[in-house]
C-alpha positions as CSV (number, residue, x, y, z in Angstrom):
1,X,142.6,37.5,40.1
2,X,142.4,33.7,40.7
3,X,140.8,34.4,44.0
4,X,138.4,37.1,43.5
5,X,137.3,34.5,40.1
6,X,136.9,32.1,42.2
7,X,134.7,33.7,45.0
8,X,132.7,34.8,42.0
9,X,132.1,31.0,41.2
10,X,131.1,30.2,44.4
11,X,128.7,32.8,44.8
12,X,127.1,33.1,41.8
13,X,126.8,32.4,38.2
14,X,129.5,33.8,36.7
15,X,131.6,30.4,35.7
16,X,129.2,29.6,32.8
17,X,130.2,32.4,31.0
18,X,134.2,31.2,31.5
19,X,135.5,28.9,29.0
20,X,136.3,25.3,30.3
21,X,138.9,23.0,29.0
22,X,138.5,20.4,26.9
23,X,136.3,17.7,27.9
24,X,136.0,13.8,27.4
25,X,132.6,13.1,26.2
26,X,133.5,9.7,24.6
27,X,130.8,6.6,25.5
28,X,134.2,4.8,24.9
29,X,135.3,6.4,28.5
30,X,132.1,5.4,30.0
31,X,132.2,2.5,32.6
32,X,131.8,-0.6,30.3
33,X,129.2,-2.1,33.1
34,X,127.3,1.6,32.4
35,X,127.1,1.7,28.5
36,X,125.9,-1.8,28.5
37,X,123.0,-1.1,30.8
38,X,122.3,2.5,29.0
39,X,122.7,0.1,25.6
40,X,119.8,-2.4,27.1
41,X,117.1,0.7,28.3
42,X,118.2,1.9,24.9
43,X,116.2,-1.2,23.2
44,X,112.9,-0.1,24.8
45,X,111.7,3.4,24.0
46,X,109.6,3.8,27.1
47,X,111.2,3.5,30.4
48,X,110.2,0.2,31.9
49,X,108.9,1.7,35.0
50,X,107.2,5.2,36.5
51,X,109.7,6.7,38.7
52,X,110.5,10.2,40.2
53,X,113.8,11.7,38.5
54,X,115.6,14.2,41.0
55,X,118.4,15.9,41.7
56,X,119.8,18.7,43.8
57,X,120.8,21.2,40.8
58,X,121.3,19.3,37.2
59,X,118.8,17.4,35.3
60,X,118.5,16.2,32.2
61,X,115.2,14.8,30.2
62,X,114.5,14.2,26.8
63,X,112.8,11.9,24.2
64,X,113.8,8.6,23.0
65,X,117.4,8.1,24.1
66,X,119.0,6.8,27.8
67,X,122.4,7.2,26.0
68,X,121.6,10.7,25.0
69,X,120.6,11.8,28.2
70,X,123.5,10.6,29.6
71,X,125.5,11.9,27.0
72,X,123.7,15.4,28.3
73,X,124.6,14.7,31.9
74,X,128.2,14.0,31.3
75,X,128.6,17.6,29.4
76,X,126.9,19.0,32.5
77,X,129.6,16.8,35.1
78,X,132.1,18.0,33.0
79,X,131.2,21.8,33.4
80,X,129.0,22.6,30.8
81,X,126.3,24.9,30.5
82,X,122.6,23.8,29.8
83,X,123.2,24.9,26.5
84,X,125.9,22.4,26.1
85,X,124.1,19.6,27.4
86,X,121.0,20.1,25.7
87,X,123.4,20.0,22.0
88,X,125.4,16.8,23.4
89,X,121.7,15.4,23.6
90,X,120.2,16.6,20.4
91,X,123.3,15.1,18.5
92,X,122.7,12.1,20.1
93,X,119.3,11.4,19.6
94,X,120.0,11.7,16.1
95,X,122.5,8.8,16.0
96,X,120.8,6.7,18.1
97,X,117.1,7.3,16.4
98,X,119.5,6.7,12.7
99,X,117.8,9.8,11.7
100,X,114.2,8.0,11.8
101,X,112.3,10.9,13.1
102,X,115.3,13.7,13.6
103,X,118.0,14.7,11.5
104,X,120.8,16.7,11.2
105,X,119.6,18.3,8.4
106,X,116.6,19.2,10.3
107,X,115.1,22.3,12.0
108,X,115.2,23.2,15.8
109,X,113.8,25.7,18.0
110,X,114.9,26.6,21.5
111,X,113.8,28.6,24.7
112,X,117.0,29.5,26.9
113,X,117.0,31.3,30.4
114,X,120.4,33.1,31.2
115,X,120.8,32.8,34.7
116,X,123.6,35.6,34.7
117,X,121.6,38.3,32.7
118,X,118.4,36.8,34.4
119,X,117.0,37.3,30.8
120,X,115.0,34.8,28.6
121,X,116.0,34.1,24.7
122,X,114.3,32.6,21.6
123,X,116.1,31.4,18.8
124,X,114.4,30.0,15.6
125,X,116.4,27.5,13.2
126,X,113.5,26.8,11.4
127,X,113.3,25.8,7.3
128,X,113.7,28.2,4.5
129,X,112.1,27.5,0.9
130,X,114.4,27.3,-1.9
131,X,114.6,30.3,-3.7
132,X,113.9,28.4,-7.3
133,X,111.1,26.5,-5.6
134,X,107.9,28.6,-7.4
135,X,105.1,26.4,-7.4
136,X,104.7,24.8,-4.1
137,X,101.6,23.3,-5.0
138,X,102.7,21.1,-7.2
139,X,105.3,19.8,-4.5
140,X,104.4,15.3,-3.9
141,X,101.8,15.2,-1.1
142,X,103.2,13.4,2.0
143,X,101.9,10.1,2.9
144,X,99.9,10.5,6.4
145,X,98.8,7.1,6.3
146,X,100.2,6.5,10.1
147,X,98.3,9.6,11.6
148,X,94.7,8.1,10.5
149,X,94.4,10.1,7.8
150,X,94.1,9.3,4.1
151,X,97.4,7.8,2.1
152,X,98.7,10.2,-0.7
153,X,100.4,9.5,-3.8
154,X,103.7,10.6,-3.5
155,X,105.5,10.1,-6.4
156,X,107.3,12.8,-8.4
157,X,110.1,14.8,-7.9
158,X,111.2,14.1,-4.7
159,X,113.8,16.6,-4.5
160,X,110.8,19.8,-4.3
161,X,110.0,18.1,-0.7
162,X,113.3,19.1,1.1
163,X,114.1,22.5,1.5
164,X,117.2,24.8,3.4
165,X,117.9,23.1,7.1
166,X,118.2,24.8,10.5
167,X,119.6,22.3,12.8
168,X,123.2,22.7,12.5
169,X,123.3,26.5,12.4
170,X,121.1,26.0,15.8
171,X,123.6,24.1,17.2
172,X,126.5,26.3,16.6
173,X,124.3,30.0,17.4
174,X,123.2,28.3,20.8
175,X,126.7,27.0,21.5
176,X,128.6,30.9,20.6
177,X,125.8,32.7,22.7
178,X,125.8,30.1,25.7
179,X,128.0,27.3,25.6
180,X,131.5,26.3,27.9
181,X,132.7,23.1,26.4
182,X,134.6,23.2,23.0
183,X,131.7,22.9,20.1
184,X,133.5,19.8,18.7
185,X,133.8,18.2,22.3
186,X,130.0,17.5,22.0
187,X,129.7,15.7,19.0
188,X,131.9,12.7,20.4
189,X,129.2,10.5,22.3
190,X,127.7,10.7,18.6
191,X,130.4,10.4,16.4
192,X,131.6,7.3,18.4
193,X,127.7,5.6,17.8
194,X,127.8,6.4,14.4
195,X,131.6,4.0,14.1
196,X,130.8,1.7,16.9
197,X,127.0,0.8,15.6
198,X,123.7,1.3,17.6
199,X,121.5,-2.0,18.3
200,X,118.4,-2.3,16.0
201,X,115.4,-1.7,18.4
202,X,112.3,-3.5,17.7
203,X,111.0,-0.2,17.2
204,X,113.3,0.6,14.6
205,X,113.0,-2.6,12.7
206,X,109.4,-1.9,12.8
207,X,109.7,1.2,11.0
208,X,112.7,0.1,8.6
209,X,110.3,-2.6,7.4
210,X,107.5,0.5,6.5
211,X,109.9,2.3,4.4
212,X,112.3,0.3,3.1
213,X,110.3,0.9,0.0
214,X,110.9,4.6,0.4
215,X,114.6,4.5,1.4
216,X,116.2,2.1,-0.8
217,X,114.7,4.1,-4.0
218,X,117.9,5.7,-4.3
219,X,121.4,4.0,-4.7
220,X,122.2,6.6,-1.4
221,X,119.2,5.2,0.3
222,X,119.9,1.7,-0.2
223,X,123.6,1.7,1.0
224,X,122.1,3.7,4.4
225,X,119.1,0.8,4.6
226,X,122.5,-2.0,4.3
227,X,124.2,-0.6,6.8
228,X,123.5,-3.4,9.4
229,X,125.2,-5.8,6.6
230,X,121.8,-7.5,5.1
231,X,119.2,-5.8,3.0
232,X,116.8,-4.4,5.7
233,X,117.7,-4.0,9.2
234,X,116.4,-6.7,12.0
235,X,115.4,-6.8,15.9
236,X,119.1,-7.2,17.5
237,X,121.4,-6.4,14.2
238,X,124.6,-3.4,15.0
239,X,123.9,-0.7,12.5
240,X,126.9,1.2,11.4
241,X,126.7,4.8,10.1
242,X,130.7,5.7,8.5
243,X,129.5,7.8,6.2
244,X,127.7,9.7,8.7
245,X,130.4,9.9,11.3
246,X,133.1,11.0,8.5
247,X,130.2,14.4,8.4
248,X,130.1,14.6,11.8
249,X,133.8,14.8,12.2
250,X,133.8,17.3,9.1
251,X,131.8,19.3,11.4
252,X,133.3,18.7,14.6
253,X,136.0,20.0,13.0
254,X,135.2,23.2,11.0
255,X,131.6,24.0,12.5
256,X,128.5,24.1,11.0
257,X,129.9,25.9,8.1
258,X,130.8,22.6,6.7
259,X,127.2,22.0,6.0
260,X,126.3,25.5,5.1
261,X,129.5,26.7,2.7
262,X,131.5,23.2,2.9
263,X,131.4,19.7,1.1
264,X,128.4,18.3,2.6
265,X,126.4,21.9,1.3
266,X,127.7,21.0,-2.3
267,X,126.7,17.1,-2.0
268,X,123.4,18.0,-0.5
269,X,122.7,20.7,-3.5
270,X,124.1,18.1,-6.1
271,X,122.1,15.4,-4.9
272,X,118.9,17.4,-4.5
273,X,119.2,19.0,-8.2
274,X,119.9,15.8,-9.0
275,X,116.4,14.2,-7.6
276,X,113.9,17.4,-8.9
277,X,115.0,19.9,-6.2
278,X,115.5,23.9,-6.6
279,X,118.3,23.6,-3.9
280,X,121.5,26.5,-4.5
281,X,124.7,27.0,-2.7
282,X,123.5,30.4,-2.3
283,X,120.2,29.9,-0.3
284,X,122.3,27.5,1.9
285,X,124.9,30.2,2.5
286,X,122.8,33.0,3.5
287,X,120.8,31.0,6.3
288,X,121.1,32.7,9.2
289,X,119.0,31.8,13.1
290,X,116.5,34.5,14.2
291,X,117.1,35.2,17.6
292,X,113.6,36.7,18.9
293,X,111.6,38.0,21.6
294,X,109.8,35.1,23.2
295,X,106.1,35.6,23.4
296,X,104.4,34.8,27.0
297,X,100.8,34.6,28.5
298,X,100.0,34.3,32.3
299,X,98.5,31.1,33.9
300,X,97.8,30.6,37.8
301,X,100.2,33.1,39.0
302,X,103.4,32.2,36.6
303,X,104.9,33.8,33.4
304,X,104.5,31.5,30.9
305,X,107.6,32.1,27.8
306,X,107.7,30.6,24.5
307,X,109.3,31.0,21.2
308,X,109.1,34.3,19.0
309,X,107.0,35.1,16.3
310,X,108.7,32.4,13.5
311,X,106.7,29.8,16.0
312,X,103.4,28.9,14.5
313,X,102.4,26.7,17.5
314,X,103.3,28.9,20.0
315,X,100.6,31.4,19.7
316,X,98.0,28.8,19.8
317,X,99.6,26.9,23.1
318,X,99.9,30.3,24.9
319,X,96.5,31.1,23.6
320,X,95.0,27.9,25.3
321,X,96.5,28.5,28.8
322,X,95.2,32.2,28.7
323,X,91.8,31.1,27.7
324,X,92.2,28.3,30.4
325,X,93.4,30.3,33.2
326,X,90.2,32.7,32.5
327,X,87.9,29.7,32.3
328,X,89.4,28.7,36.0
329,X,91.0,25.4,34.7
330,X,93.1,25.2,38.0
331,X,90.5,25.4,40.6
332,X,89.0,22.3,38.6
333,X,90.1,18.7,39.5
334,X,92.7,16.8,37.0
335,X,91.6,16.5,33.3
336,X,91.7,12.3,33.6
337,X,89.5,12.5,36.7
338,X,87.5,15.3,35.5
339,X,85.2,15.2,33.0
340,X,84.7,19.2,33.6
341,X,88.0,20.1,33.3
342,X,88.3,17.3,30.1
343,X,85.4,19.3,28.3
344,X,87.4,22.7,29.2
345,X,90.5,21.7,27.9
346,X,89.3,19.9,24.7
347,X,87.2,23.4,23.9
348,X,90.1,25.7,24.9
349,X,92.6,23.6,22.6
350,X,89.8,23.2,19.5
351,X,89.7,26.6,19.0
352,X,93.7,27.9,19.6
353,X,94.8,25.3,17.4
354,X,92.8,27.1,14.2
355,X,92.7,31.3,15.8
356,X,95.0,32.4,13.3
357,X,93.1,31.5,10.2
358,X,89.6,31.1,11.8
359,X,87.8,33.5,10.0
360,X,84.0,33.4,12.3
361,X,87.1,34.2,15.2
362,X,88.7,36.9,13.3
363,X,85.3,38.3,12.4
364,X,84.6,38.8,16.1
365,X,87.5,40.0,17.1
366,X,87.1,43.1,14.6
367,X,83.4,43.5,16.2
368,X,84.7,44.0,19.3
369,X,88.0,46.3,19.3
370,X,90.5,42.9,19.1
371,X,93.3,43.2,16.9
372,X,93.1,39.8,15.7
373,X,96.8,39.4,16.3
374,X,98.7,36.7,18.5
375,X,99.6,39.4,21.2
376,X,96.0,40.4,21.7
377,X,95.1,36.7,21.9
378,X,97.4,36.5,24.9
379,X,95.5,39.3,26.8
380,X,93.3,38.0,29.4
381,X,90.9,40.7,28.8
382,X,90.4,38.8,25.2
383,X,90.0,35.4,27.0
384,X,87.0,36.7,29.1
385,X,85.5,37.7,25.5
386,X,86.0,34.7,23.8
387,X,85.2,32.1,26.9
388,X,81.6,32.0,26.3
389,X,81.4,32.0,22.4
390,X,83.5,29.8,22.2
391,X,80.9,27.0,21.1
392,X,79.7,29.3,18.3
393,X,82.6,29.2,16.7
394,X,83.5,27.0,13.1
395,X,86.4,24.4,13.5
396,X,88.8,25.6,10.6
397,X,91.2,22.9,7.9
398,X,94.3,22.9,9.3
399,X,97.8,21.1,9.2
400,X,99.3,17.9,10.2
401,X,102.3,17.2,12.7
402,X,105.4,15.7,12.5
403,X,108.2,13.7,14.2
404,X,110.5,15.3,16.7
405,X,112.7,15.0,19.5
406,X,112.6,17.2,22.8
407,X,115.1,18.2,25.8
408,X,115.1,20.1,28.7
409,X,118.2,20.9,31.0
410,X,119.0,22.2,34.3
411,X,122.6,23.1,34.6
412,X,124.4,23.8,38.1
413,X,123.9,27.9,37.6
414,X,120.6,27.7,37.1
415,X,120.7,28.5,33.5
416,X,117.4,26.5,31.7
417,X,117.2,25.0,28.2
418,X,114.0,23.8,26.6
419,X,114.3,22.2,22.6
420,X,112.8,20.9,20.4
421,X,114.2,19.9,17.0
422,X,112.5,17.8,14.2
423,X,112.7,16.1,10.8
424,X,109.1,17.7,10.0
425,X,108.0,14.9,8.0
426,X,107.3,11.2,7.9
427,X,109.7,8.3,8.9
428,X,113.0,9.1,7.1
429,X,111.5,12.1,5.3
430,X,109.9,9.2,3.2
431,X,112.2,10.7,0.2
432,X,115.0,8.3,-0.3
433,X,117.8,10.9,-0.6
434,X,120.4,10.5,2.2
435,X,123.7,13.0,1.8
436,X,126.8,11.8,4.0
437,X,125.1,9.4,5.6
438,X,121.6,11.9,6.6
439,X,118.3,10.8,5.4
440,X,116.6,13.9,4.3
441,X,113.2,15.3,4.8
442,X,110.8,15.7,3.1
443,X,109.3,18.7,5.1
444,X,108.3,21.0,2.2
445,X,105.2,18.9,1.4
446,X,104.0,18.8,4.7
447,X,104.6,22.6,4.5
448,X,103.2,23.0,0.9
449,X,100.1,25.1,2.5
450,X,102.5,27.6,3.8
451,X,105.2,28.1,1.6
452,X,101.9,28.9,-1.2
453,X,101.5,32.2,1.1
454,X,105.1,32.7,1.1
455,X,108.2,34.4,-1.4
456,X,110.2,31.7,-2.7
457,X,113.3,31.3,-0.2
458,X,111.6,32.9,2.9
459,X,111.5,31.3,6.8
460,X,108.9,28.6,7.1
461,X,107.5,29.3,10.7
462,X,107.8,26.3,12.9
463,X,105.3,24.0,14.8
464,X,107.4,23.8,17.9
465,X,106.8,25.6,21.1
466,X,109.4,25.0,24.3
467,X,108.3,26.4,27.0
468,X,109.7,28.1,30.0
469,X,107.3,29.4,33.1
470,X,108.7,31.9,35.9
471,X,107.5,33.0,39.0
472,X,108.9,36.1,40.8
473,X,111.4,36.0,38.0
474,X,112.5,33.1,38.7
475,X,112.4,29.8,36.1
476,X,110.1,26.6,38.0
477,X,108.8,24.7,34.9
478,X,110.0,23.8,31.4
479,X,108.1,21.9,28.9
480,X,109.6,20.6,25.3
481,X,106.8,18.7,23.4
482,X,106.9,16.5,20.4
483,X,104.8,14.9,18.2
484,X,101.4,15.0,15.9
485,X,99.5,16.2,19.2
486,X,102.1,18.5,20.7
487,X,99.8,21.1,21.2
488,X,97.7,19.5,23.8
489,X,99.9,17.9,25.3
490,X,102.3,20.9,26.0
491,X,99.3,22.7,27.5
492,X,97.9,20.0,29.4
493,X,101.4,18.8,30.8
494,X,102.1,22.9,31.3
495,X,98.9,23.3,33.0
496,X,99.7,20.5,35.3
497,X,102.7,21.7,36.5
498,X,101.9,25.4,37.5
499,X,98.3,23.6,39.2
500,X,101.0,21.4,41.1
501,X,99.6,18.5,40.2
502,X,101.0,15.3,41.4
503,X,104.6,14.4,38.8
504,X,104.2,10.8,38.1
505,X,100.4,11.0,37.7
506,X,100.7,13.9,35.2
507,X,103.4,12.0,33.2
508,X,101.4,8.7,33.5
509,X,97.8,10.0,33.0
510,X,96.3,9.7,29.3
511,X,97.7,12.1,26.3
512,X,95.4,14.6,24.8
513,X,95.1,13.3,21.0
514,X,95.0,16.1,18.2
515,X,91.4,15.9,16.2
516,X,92.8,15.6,12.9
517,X,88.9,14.6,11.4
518,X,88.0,18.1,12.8
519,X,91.0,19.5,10.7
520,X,89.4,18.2,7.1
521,X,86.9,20.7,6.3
522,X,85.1,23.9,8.1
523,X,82.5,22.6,11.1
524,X,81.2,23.8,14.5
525,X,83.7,23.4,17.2
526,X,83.3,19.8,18.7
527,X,81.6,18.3,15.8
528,X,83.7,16.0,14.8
529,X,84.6,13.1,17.6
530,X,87.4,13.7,20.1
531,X,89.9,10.8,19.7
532,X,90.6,9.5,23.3
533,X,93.0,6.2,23.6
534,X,91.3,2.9,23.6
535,X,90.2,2.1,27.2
536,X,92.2,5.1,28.9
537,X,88.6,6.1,30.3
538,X,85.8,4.0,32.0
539,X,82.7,4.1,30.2
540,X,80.8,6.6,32.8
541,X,83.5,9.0,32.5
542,X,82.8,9.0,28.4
543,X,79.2,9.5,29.6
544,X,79.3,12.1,31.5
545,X,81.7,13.6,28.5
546,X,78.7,13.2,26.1
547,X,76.1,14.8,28.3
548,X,78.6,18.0,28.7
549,X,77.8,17.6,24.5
550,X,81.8,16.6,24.1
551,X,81.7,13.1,22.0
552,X,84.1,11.2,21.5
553,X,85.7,8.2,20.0
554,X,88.6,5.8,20.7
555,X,91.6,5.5,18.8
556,X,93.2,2.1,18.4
557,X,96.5,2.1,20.4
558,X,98.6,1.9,17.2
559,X,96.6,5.7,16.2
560,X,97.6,6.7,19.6
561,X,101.1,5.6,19.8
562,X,101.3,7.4,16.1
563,X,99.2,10.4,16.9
564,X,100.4,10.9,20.6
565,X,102.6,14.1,21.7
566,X,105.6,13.3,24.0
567,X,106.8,15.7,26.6
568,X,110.1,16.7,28.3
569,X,109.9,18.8,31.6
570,X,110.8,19.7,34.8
571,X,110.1,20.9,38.0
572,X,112.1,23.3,39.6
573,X,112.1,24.5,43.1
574,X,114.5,26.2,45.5
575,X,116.0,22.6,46.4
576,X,116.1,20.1,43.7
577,X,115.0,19.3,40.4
578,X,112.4,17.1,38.8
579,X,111.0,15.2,36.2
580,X,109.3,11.8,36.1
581,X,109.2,8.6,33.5
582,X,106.8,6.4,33.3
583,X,105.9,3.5,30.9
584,X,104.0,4.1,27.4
585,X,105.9,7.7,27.4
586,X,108.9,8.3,25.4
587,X,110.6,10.4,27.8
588,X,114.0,9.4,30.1
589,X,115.5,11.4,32.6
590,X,118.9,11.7,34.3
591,X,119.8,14.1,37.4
592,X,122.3,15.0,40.5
């Protein structure tokens, strides 16, 4: 039996269905000489230089976090699946980023090819609503202050902004269906940062001194903003998180349940009654994942796959590579070169970002036999319909973005992960409650718009779409986009890939800003100015932009670096594995 196992192994992908043994994930068993040079990229959150990541079979990428990644790659040297990788990292960001813009009581959605079924899955750990939460419009306003937009009152009750998380029951549905490693294994590169202290960035400092106002409103909050051993955490200081690592052992230890059924669900519900909140045991009980279908549109010869329906942003991103694909986007030049295929993008994405609410849209589509649904949006026969009325058409309100952090893995098998998981809200959540040592968003007033249309309790769909793209079945790209502007930059950076465009130019070139002035009130399609960063493009270029009727206006780099999406991917081909980093992008990669 040995034998015929291990032929099996050798010649295909059976092994990542077998359990492993136990494995030693510990940054305490790292090389001392590597931690401290992971520990000093860690400072900077942008690599320091553009550089090709590749490997024969295994690569990690990912926002934010060197140690993360690595965490990531030693779960994959270890024998893990993708699946396990891409958990070791999302537990990691979260220690390292001290919950600043991800959290473990946060959401996360995931895209995940099986290499031994050959199949495709889509699993949503979105937010619910509480079940006692009926009058969402009443729920503080967020402050969106950092995106450009106005600042909002947000005093009140701020226990109505949080609502059920998804994160943790991701994490354990992704590890029963498709890990190797023991579930608890993976939590140690985080668990040992949460006792041993992560080094206060200057980034982090930055944003501690923004909402130490916000966090230390609470006697919770204030003993999470001491935790570096003064009053609000400075450039260089070790920030220690016990309280956090005595919950990440609880769940290490008895799953995800313990934050579902177990001590940490009753603090969290205390806590939240406590500050406003509608939360119950019961609603945080019966949260189940919804594994879906994904969705998919074609672009430039590929199969492009995406989350289910419970993704909001999905339908618009594969709606903008089927409307580019008709409109020829990859016989133009690149988008930062050409103001053409600039024009064509900007358009395309203008109008998927508000197709399911536009009502001038849906009003055509009922003229002329469309269903008006997301799956007749990803027909090409509806791109060629829409391609030249496009202009015609009225820019629809819409709704802001959030933080997140992304990953994408290749494992040895060939197995592919692309995730995405979020706090959905401002810095912190911006709510000042913090439960075993996890800030807590305040998502449900960023959501207020939705939950209004929705029964009290129900799934919040999520603004998160991962990407996976196939040719003759078999996986070459993955994309996992963050950020206020993750729609553009998913399509742009997904475009670019299938066009073969050159890696470290499409990494480096300039991001694709959401118009959040268009998204204020109803207006034609390109009235409003399209953000573009401060000196990114030479006056001509903007020129020529303005005679094509597109204009624009530049955002100040600290709008951009606010505003910006940030994108995980690779490349994959018969023979190796790629992604690229390249300074001003969030993104780090590790491979072999």
């Amino acid at each position: 039996m040995k034998t015929a196992v291990a032929a099996l192994c050798a010649a295909a992908i059976v092994c990542a269905h077998l359990p492993a043994r136990g494995a030693d994930l510990s940054p305490g068993r790292w090389p001392a000489t590597l931690r401290s040079q992971l520990e000093t990229a860690e400072l900077s959150p942008h690599p320091g230089a553009a550089r090709i990541v590749e490997g024969k079979s295994e690569l990690v990428a990912g926002t934010l976090s060197p140690i993360a990644m690595h965490a990531g790659m030693e779960a994959l040297r270890q024998g893990g699946t993708a699946a396990d990788a891409a958990i070791a990292v999302a537990l990691t960001q979260n220690v390292t980023n001290l919950g600043a813009v991800v959290s473990y009581a946060g959401e996360v959605e995931l895209v995940y090819y099986d290499a031994a079924s050959h199949r495709t899955y889509a699993m949503d750990a979105g937010w619910n609503g509480w079940s006692g939460e009926h009058d969402p419009r009443t729920i503080p306003a967020p402050d969106l202050s950092m995106l450009g937009l106005a600042g909002a009152d947000s005093s009140g009750a701020q226990g109505r902004k949080t609502m059920v998380p998804g994160f943790m029951a991701g994490m354990q549905a992704t590890h029963d269906r498709f890990g190797r490693l023991p579930f608890a294994d993976l939590f140690q590169p985080a668990i040992w940062y949460a006792r041993n202290g992560v080094t206060i960035t200057p980034l982090l400092a930055a944003y501690f001194a923004l909402e130490k106002d916000h966090l230390s409103r609470t006697p919770e909050g204030a003993r999470f903003l001491s935790q570096a051993g003064n009053a609000l955490p400075k450039a260089g200081d070790r920030f220690l998180q016990l309280a956090l690592a005595r919950t990440l052992s609880g769940v290490a230890e008895e799953g995800a349940r313990y934050m579902y059924r177990g001590p940490w669900a009753k603090a969290y519900v205390q806590t939240v009654r406590r500050e406003g909140g509608a939360a119950s045991l019961e609603d945080l009980r019966r949260y189940r994942v919804n594994w879906e279908q994904p969705l998919q549109a074609r672009y430039n010869g590929a199969v492009v796959q995406g989350p289910g329906p419970s993704s909001a942003a999905v339908c618009a991103v594969l709606t903008s590579l089927n409307l580019l694909y008709a409109a020829g986007e990859s016989e133009l030049g690149p988008y930062w070169k050409d103001p053409a295929a600039f024009v064509t993008l900007t358009r395309v994405n203008n109008l998927a970002t508000s197709a399911g609410w536009n009502e001038q849209l849906l009003a055509f589509e009922r003229q002329n036999g469309f269903a008006g649904t997301c799956a007749s949006r990803l027909d090409p026969a509806w791109a060629k319909a829409i391609l030249p009325n496009i202009p015609t058409f009225i820019q629809e309100p819409g709704l802001p973005g959030h933080h997140s952090d992304s990953v994408v893995v290749v494992d040895r098998w060939g197995n592919v992960a692309a995730l995405v998981h979020s706090i959905n809200s401002q810095l912190w959540g911006q709510t000042g409650i913090v439960v075993g040592g996890i800030p807590i968003s305040g998502a449900a007033s960023i959501n207020k718009a939705r939950l209004v249309t929705l029964a009290p309790g129900a799934r919040v769909p999520a603004d998160m779409a991962p990407l996976i793209a196939f040719r003759d079945n078999r996986p070459v790209a993955a994309v996992a986009s963050v950020g206020s502007s993750l729609h553009p930059e998913t399509v742009r950076i997904m475009a670019g890939l299938l066009d073969g465009r050159d890696l470290g130019e499409l990494a480096a070139a300039p991001p694709l800003l959401e118009n959040f002035a268009a998204l204020g009130a109803a207006q034609p399609l390109g009235a409003a100015p399209v953000p573009v960063p401060a000196g990114a493009y030479s006056n001509v270029f903007l020129s020529r932009l303005a005679r094509a009727g597109l204009k624009t206006v530049e955002a100040p780099a600290m709008q951009t670096a606010a505003q910006r999406g940030t994108v995980a991917f690779v490349n994959i081909d018969r023979t190796r594995v790629q992604t690229a980093e390249a300074p001003g992008v969030l993104v780090f990669g590790e491979a072999r």
